[in-house]
C-alpha positions as CSV (number, residue, x, y, z in Angstrom):
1,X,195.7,201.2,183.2
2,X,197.6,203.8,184.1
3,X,196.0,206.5,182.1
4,X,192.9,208.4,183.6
5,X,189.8,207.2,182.7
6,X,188.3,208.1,178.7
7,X,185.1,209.1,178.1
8,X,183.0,206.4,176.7
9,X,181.4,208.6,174.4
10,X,184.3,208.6,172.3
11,X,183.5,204.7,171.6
12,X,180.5,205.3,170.9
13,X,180.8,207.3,168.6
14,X,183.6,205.6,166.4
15,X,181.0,203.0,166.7
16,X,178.8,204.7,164.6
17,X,181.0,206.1,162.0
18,X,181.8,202.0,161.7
19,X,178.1,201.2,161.5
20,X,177.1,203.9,159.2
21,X,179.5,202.6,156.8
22,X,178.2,199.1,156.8
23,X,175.9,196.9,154.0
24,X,172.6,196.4,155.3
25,X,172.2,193.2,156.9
26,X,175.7,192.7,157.9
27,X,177.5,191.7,160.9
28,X,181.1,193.0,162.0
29,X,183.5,191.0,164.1
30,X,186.3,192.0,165.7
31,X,188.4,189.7,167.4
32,X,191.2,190.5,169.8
33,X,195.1,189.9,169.3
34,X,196.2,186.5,171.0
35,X,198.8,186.6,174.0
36,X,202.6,185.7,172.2
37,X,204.9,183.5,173.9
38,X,208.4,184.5,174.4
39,X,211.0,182.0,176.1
40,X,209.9,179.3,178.9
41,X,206.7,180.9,180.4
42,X,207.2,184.2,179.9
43,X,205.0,186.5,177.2
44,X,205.8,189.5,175.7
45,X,204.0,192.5,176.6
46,X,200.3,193.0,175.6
47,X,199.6,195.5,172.7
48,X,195.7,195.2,172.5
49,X,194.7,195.4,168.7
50,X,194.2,198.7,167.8
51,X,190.7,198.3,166.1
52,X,188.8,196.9,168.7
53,X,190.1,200.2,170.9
54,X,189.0,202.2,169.2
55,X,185.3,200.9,168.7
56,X,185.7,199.9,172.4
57,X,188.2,201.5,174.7
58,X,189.0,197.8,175.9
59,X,192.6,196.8,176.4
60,X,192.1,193.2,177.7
61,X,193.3,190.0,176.0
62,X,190.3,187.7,174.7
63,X,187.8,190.5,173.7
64,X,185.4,190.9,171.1
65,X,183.3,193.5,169.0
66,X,180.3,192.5,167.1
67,X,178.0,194.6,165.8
68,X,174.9,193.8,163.7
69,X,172.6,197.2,163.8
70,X,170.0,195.0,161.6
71,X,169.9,192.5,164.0
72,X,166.4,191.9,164.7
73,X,166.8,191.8,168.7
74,X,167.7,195.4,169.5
75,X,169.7,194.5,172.1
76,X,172.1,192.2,170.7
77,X,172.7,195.4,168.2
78,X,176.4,195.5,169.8
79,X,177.9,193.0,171.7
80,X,181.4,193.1,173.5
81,X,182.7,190.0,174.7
82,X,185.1,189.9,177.7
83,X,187.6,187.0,179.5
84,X,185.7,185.4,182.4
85,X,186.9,186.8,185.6
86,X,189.0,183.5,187.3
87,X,189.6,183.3,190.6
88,X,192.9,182.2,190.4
89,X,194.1,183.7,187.1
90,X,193.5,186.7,188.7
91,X,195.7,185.7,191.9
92,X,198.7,185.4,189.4
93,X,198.0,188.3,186.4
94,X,195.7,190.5,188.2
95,X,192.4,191.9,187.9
96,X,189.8,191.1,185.0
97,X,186.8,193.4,183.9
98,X,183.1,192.7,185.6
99,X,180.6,192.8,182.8
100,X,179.7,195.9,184.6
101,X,182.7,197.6,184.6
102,X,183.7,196.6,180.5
103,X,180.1,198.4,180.4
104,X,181.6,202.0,181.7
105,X,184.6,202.0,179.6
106,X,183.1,201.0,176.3
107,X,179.3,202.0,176.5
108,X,178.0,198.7,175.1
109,X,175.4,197.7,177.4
110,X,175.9,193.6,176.3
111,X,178.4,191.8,177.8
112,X,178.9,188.7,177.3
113,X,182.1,186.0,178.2
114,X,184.0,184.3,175.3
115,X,183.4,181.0,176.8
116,X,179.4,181.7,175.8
117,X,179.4,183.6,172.6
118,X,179.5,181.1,169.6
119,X,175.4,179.7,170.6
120,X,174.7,183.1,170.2
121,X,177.0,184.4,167.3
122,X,175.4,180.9,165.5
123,X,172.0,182.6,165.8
124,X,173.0,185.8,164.6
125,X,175.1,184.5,161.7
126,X,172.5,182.6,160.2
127,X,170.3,185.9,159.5
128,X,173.2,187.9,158.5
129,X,173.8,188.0,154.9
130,X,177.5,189.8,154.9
131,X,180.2,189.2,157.6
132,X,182.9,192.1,157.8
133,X,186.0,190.3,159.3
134,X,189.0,192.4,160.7
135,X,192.6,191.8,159.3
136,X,195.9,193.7,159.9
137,X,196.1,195.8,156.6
138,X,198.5,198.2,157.6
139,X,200.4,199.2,154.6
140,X,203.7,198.7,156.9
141,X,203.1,195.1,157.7
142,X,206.4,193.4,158.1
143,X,205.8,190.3,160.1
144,X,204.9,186.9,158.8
145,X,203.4,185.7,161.8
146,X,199.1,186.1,161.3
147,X,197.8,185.6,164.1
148,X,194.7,187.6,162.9
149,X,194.0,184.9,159.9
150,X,193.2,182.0,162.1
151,X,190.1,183.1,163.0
152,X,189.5,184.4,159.8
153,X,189.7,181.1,158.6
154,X,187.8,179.4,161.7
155,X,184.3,181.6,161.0
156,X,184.6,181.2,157.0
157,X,185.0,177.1,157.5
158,X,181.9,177.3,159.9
159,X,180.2,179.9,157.8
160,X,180.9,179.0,154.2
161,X,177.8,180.6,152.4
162,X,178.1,184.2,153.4
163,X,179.6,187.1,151.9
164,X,182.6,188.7,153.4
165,X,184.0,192.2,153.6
166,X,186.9,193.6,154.5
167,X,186.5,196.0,157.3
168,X,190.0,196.9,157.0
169,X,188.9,198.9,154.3
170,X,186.4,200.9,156.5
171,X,188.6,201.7,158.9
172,X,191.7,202.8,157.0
173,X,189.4,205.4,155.7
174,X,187.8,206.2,159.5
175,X,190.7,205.7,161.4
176,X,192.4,208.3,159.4
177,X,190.2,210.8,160.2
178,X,190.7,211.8,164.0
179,X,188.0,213.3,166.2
180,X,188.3,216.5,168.2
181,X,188.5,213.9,171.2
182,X,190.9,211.5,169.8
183,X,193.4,214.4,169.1
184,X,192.9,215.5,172.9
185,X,194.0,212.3,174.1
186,X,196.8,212.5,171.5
187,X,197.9,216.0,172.5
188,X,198.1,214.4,176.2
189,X,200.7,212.0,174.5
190,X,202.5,214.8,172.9
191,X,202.2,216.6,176.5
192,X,204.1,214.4,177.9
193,X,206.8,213.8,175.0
194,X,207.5,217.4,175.4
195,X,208.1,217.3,178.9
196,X,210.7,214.3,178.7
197,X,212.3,216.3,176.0
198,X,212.5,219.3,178.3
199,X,214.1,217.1,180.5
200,X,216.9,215.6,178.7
201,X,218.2,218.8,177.4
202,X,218.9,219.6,180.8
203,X,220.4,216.3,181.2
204,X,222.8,215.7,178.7
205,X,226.1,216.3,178.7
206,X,229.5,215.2,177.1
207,X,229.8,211.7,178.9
208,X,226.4,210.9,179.4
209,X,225.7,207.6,177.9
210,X,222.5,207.5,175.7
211,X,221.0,204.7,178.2
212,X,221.0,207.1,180.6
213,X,219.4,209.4,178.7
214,X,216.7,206.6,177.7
215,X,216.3,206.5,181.5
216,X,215.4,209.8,182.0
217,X,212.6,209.9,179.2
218,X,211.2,206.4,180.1
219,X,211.0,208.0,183.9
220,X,209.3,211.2,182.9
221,X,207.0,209.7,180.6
222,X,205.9,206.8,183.6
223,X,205.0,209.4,186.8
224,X,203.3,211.3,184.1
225,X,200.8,208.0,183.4
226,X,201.9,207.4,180.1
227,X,201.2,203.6,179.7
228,X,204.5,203.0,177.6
229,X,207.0,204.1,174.9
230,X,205.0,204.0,171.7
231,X,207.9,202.7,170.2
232,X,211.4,201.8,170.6
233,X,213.2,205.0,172.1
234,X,215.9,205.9,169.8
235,X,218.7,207.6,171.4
236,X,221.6,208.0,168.3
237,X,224.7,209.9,169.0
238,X,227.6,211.0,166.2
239,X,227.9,208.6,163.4
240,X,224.8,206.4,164.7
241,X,222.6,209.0,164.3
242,X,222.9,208.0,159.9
243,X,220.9,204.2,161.3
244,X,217.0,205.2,161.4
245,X,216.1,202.3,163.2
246,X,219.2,202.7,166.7
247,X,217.8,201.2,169.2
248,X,220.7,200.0,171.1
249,X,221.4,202.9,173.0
250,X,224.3,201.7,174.4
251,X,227.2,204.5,173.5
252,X,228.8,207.5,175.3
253,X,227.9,210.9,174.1
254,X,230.9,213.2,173.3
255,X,231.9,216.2,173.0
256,X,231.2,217.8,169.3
257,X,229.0,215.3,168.6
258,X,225.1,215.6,167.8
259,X,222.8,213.4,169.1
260,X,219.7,212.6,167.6
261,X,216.2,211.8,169.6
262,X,213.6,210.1,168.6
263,X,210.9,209.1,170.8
264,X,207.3,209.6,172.1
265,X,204.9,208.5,174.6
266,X,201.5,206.8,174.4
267,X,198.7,207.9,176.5
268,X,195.1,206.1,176.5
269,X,196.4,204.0,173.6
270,X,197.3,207.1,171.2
271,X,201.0,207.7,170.3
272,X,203.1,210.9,169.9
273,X,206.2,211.0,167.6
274,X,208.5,213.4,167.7
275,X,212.1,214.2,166.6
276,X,214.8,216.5,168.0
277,X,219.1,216.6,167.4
278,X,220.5,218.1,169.4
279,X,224.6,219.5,170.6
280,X,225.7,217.2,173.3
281,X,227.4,220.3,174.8
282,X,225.1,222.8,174.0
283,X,226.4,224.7,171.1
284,X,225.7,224.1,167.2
285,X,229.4,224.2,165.5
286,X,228.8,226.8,162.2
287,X,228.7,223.8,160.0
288,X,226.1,221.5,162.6
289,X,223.6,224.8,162.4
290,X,223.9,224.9,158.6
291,X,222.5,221.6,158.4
292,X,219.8,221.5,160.8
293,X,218.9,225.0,159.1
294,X,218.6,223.1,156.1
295,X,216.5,220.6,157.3
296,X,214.3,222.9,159.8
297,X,214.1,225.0,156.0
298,X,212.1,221.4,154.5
299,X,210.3,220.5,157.7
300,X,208.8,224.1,157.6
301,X,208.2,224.2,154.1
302,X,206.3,220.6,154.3
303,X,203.9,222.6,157.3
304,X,202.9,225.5,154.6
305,X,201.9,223.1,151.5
306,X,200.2,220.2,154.0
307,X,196.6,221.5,153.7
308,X,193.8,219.5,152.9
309,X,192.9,218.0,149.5
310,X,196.6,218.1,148.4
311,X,197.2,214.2,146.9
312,X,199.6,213.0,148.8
313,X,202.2,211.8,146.1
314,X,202.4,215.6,144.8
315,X,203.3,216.4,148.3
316,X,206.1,214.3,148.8
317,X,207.7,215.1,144.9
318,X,207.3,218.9,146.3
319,X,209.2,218.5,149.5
320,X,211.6,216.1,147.7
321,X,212.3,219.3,144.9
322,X,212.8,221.4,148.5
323,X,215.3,218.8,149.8
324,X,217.2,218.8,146.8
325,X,217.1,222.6,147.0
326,X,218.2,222.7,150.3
327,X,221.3,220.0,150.0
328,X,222.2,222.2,147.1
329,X,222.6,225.3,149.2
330,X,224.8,223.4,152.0
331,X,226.9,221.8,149.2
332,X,225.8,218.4,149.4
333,X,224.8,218.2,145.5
334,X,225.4,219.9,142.6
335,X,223.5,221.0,139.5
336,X,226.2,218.6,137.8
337,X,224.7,215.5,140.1
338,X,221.1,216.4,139.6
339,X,221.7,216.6,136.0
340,X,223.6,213.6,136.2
341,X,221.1,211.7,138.1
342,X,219.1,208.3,137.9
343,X,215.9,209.2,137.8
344,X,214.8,205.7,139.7
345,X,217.8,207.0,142.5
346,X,217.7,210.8,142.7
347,X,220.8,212.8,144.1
348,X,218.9,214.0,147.2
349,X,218.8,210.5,148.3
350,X,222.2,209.5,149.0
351,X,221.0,212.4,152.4
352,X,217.4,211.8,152.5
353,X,216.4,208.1,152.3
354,X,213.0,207.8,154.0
355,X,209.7,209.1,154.0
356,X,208.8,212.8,155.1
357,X,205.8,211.1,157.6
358,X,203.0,209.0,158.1
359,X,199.3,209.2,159.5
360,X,200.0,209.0,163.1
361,X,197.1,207.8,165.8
362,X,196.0,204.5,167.9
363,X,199.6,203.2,165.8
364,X,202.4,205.1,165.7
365,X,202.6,204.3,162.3
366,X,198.5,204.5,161.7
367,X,195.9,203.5,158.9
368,X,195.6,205.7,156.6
369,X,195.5,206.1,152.5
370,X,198.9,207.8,151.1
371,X,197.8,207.6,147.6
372,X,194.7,210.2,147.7
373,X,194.2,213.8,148.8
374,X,194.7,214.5,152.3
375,X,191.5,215.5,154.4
376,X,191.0,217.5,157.2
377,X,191.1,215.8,159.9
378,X,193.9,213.8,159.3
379,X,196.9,213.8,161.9
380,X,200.2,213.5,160.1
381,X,204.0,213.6,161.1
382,X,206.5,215.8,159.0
383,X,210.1,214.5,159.9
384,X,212.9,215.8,157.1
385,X,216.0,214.4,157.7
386,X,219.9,214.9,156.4
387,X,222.3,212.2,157.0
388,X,226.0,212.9,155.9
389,X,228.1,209.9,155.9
390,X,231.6,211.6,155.5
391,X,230.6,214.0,158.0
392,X,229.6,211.3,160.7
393,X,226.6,213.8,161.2
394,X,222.9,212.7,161.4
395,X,219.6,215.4,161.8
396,X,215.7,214.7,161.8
397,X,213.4,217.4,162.7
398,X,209.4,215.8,163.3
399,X,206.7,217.3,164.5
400,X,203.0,216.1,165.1
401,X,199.9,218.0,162.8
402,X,196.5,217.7,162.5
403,X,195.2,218.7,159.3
404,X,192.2,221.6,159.7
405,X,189.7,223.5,157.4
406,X,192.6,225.9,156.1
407,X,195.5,223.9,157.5
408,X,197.2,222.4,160.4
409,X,197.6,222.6,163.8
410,X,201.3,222.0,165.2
411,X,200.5,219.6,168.6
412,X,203.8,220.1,169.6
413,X,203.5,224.1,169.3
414,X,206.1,225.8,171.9
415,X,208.6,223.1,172.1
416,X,212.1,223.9,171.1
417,X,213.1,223.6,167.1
418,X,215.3,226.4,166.3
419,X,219.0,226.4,167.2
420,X,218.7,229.2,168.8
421,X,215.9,228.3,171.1
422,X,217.6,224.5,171.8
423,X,221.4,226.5,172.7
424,X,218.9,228.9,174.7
425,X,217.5,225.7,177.0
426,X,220.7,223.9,177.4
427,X,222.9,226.9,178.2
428,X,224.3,226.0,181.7
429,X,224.6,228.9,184.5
């Protein structure tokens, strides 16, 4: 890993929250996210599943989680199971975890290898009476491929008889709630988002191609120990800027044209999001500024009304009645359109056609309920955005908050937002 060392502590204690929301006599098992193929011999890039992080800090393929605090040998309470270290596996991929070592990162004192845990996970079965079983329940789900459901189906054909839970349930509702020391590791992310943002607005320039650009952040973010892009850098000048989802980054930048950013690190598995457009040549036109004031306007009214216990539905209809506000001052709609209006396809979102944010944390797009009242600790993104077809012009303004007592802190507090503090950094001398 390329991150520093995290303090198992934080495991540990996740691992409680998990337990304490448990039936009695029930056993958890968590069961790690296969290797995928790609083309020939080649895999794509390991992504660790997020759950058994965060009950274990452990990043390697072929682990396991189990706990059973009823389990009636103590020491078998919690369980993680590791790869055995191979001789010459290792000679080709690298190092494996020691039972010692997988010990120090995660807390759990059992270790066991994968190649020896079902004897043992037979004996502890058969005096459980309800089996939680992990499953990806992300409400953003969009692939068909479930890996996670074959073993889901492997223990319940051995196991028939029991009664299973969900622990997708629990941890939508724990997951969502970040820890003082979850957030630190988070704000390292940010950290080092902000510093590859500080970066390219030195860089770019009309002619620069956005590649480049994607160079710079993915070099700033590396020497600074961030393990990876949490998700696909996009890097939308001019009219691409209107696609939410650009990831070619391929084009020139040119002159007059914004460019829109949208990027963030991940450090010790935790992601940062943010969002920044920016003047390729360092000046807003009068038109350009109008619009990002419109949208800074919504992304700061969406930071004064996201407090806790708000239901989230009642804050997204109030920052859509901003938005609408807000085009309507630009001249983007009309009290004519609005009143005009299909209700099922409001004016506002011919500009505005995506969500204001989304719990943010181990996943960039995390678990989390969005059909309840916010709590405190929760650690949202707020990214408005105004996209103008016949204008060629594309702006999104996101920030990172984690929801407190009496409101929310702003992790990306002192990084550039306003126009005039973005034509202040890229002025040239």
């Amino acid at each position: 890993m390329k991150y520093l060392p995290i303090d198992s502590g934080l495991f540990k204690k996740n691992r409680e929250r998990f337990v304490k929301a448990m039936k009695p006599n029930s056993i958890a098992i968590f069961n790690a996210s296969p290797v995928i193929a790609e083309n020939g011999d080649a895999v794509y890039s390991y992504k660790a599943n997020s759950n058994i992080t965060w009950l274990s800090g452990i990043t390697q393929e072929q682990t396991m989680v189990i706990l059973y605090p009823d389990n009636k040998d103590t020491s078998a309470r919690e369980v993680l199971v590791i790869q055995r270290p191979d001789e010459l596996l290792e000679k080709w991929n690298g190092h494996l975890l020691r039972k010692h070592e997988a010990t120090e990162l995660s807390g759990i004192k059992n270790v066991q290898y994968v190649d020896s845990i079902d004897a043992m996970l037979q004996v502890w079965m058969h005096h459980a009476e309800y089996v939680y079983l992990d499953t990806n329940e992300n409400d953003r789900r969009g692939t068909v491929l479930r890996t996670d459901l074959q073993f889901v189906n492997k223990i319940r054909e051995q196991y028939p008889l029991h009664k299973y839970e969900r622990a997708a349930v629990l941890m939508k509702e724990l997951r969502a709630i970040k820890t003082k020391e979850e957030v630190a590791i988070t704000q390292k992310a940010v950290d080092i988002t902000h510093q590859a943002f500080l970066r390219v607005m030195k860089f770019i320039r009309p002619g620069v191609f956005e590649h480049e650009i994607e160079a710079e952040i993915t070099h700033e973010f590396i020497r600074n120990r961030a393990t990876r892009h949490a998700y696909g850098c996009i890097l939308a000048s001019g009219d691409r800027a209107r696609v939410l989802h650009y990831v070619d980054n391929n084009q020139e930048c040119k002159d007059g044209e914004l460019i829109l950013m949208d990027f963030g690190a991940e450090y010790g598995n935790y992601c940062a999001d943010l969002s920044r457009t920016i003047p390729v040549n360092g000046k807003f036109s009068k038109r350009q500024a109008e619009v990002y004031n419109a949208c800074l306007n919504v992304h700061n009214y969406c930071v004064s009304i996201l407090k806790p216990k708000i239901n989230y539905a009642d804050y997204i209809e109030k920052v859509n009645a901003e938005m609408e506000k807000q085009l309507m001052k630009i001249g983007l709609i009309s009290k004519s359109d609005i009143k005009n209006q299909d209700p099922a396809n409001p004016a506002y979102r011919k500009y505005f056609y995506h969500g204001i944010g989304h719990h943010l944390g181990l996943d960039v797009h995390d678990l989390g309920t969005r059909n309840e009242p916010v709590k405190e600790g929760m650690l949202f993104t707020i990214e408005p955005g105004i996209y103008i077809e016949e204008e060629q012009m594309g702006i999104r303004i996101e920030n990172n908050y984690w929801l407190t007592k009496n409101g929310s802190v702003n992790l990306f507090k002192g990084i550039p937002i306003t126009v005039e503090e973005i034509e202040r950094y890229m002025k040239r001398k």
